[in-house]
C-alpha positions as CSV (number, residue, x, y, z in Angstrom):
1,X,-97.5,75.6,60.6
2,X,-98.7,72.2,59.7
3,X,-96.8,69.9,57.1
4,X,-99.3,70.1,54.5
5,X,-99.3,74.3,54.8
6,X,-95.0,74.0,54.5
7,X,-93.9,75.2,51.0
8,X,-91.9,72.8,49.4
9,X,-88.3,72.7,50.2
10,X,-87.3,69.8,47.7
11,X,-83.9,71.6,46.0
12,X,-83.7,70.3,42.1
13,X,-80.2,69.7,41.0
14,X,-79.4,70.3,37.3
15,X,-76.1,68.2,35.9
16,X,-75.5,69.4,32.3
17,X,-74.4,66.3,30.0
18,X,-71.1,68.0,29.9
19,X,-70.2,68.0,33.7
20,X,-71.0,64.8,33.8
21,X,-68.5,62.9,31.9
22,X,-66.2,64.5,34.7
23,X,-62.9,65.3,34.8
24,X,-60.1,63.1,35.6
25,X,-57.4,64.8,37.6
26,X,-54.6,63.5,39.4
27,X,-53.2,66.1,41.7
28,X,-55.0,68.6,43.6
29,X,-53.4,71.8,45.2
30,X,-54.8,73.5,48.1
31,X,-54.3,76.9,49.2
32,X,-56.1,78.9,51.8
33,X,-56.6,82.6,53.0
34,X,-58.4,84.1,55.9
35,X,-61.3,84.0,53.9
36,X,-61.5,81.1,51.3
37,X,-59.9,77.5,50.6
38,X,-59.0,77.2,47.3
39,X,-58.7,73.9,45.6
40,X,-57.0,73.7,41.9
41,X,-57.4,69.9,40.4
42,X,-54.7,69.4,37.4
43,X,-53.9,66.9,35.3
44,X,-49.7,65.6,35.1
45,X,-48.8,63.4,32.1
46,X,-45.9,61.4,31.7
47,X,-42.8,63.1,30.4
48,X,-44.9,66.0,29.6
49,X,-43.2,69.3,31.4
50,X,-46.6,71.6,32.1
51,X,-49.6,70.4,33.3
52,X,-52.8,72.4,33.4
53,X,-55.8,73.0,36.2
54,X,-58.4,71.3,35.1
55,X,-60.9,72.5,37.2
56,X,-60.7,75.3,40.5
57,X,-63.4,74.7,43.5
58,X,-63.5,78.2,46.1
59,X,-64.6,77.1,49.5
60,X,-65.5,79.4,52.4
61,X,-63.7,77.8,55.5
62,X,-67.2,76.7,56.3
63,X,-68.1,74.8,53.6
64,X,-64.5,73.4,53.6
65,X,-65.0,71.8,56.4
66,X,-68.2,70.2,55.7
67,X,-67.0,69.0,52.6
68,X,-64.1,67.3,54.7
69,X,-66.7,65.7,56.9
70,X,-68.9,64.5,53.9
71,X,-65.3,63.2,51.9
72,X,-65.0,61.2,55.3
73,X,-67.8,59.7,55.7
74,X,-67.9,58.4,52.0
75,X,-64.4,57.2,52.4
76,X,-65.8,55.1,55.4
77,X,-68.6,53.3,53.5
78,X,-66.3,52.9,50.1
79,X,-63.9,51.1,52.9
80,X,-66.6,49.2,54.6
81,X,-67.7,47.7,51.0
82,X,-64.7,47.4,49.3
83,X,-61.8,47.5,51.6
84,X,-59.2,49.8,53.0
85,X,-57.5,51.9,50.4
86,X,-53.9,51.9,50.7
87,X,-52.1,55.0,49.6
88,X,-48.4,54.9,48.7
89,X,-46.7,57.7,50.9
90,X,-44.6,59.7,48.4
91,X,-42.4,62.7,47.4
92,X,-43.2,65.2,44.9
93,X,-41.2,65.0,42.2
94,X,-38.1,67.0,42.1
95,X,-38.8,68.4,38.7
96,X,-42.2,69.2,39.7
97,X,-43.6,71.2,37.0
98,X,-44.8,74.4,39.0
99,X,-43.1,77.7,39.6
100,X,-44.7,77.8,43.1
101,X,-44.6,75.6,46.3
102,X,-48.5,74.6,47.1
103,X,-49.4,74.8,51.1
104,X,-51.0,70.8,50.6
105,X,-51.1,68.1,48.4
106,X,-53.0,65.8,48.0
């Protein structure tokens, strides 16, 4: 089939005014099964003992990974314009407001 017979494959993205203001978070849990990665980003304020999930993304292990990949390669050009990020290694707090112990932080 010839390019001009192709049916158009252009994908049109829709980003309601509310999703786009965004959502600041500042800790995101990660948990996994056989089947799906599970990503929970929530919000901890000072001297405030709960925090709430702000937002939950499912991944299959497939997408997962690509989304790794693509979170890579952004992280490269951020660096290669503005600089290495440095990230302070740290401990979770001891008083960390959950009642469970997440498989990753980040």
């Amino acid at each position: 089939m010839s390019k001009e017979n192709q049916p158009n494959k252009q994908l049109n993205i829709e980003l309601p005014e509310e999703t786009a203001e965004g959502i600041y978070t500042n800790l995101a849990l990660i948990n996994h099964s056989q089947a799906e990665f599970v990503l929970d980003f929530i919000r901890i304020m000072p001297n405030m003992p709960k925090a709430k999930v702000k937002s939950r993304i499912i991944f299959t292990p497939q997408h997962a990974k690509r989304f790794l990949h693509a979170l890579n390669e952004n992280i490269k050009k951020y660096e290669a314009t503005f600089g290495k990020i440095t990230v302070q290694e740290q401990q979770p707090p001891t008083n960390f407001p959950m009642n469970f112990t997440p498989n990753a932080q980040a």
